[in-house]
C-alpha positions in Angstrom: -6.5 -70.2 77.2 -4.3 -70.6 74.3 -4.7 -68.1 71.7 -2.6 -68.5 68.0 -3.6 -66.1 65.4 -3.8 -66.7 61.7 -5.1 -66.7 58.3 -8.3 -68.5 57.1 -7.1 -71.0 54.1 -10.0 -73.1 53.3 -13.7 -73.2 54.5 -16.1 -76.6 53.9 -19.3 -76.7 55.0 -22.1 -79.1 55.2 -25.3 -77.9 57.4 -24.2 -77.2 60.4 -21.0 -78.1 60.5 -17.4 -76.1 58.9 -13.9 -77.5 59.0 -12.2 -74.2 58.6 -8.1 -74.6 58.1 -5.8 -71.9 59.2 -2.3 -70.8 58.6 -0.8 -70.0 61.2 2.9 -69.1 60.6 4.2 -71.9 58.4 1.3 -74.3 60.7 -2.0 -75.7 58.7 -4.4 -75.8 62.0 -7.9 -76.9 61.8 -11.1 -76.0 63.3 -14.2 -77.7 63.0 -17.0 -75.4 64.3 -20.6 -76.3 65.2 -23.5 -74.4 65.2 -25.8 -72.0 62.9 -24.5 -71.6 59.2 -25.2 -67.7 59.8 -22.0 -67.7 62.2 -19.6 -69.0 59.7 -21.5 -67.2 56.4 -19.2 -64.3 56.0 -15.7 -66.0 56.7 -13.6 -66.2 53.9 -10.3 -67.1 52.3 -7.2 -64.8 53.8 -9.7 -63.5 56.8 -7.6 -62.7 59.9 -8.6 -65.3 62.9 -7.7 -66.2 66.2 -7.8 -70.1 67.4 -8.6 -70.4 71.2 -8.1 -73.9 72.9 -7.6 -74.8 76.4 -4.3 -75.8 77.8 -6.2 -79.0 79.0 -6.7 -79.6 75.6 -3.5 -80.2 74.6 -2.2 -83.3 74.8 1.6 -84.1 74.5 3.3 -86.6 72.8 7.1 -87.9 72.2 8.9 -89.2 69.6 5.4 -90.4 68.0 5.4 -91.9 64.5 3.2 -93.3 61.9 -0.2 -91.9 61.3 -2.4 -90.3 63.8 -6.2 -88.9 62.9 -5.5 -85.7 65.2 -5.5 -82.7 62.6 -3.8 -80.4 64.8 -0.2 -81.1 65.7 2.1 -78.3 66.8 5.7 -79.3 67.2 7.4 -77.8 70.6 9.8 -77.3 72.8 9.5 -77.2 76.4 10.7 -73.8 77.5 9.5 -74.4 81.0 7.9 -77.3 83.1 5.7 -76.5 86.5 5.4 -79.8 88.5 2.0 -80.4 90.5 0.9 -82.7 92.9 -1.8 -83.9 90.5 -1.1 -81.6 87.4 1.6 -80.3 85.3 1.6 -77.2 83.0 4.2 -77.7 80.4 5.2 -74.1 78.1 5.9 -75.2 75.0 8.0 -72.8 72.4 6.7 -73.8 69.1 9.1 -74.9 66.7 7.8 -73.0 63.3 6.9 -69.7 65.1 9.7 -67.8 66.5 8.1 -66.6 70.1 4.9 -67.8 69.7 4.4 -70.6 72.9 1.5 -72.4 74.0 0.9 -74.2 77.1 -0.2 -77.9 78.0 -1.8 -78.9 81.4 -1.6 -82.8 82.1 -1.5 -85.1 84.4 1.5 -85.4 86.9 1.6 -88.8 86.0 1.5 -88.7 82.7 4.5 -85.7 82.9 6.3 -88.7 84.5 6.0 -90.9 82.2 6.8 -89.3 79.5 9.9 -88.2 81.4 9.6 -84.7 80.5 12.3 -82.3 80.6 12.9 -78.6 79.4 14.8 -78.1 76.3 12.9 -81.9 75.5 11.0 -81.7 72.1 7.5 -82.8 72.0 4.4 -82.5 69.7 0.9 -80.5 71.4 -1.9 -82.8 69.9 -5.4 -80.8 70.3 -8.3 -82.7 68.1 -10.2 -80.3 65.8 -13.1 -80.0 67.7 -12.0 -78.2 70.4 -10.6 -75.1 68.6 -12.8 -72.0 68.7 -12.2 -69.4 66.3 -13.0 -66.1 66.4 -13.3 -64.2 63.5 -13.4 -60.1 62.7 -10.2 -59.9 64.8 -7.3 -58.4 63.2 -4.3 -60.9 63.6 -2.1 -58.6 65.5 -4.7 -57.2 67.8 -5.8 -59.0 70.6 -9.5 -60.1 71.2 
């Protein structure tokens, strides 16, 4: 599980449904979170979070251009590649965040493809519904 941690910027809701951005380091991520209004009703501006994805939701891209409705993109390098028979994990050191890393499981043949190598930059593309937040967590502590 991948696990950045951050500061709530802006909160819109509608029923059921928030779209909650978050700085993290010098990155605007967003969240959209489904569910009961209650769960979101304290969250506020500046609030210390923590966004969890999977590494299986984060797909990679290379030198991709033009527009793109994925929210979330997290420019990278690769800091270290481990080749499967099926699937690849790919550590990525992201670019705006000195040390922070995430990591990227994808297809073998897609790793292929995409002729991946370390030291390579790429961008992690992770759509906004599938980051969790979890709020009422100090930034520096983990949850």
């Amino acid at each position: 599980m991948n696990r950045l941690s951050g500061q709530i910027t802006c909160i819109e809701t509608q029923g059921s449904v928030a779209v909650v951005d978050v700085a993290v380091g010098s990155l605007q991520l967003t969240a959209t979170v489904l569910g009961n209004p209650g769960l979101w009703a304290g969250w506020q501006r500046g609030q210390a979070v923590q966004l969890l994805f999977k590494e299986t939701e984060v797909a990679l891209a290379k030198n991709l251009g033009g527009q793109i409705s994925l929210r979330n993109r997290l420019p990278a390098r690769i800091a270290a590649i481990e080749w499967g028979q099926l699937l690849t994990r790919v550590q990525l050191q992201l670019e705006q965040m000195a040390g922070a890393g995430i990591s990227s499981v994808i297809t073998t043949r897609s790793a292929r493809k995409l002729q991946l190598e370390v030291g390579d930059s790429v961008e992690g593309l992770v759509k906004s519904n599938e980051m969790s937040l979890l709020a009422g967590t100090s930034a520096g502590e983990p949850a």
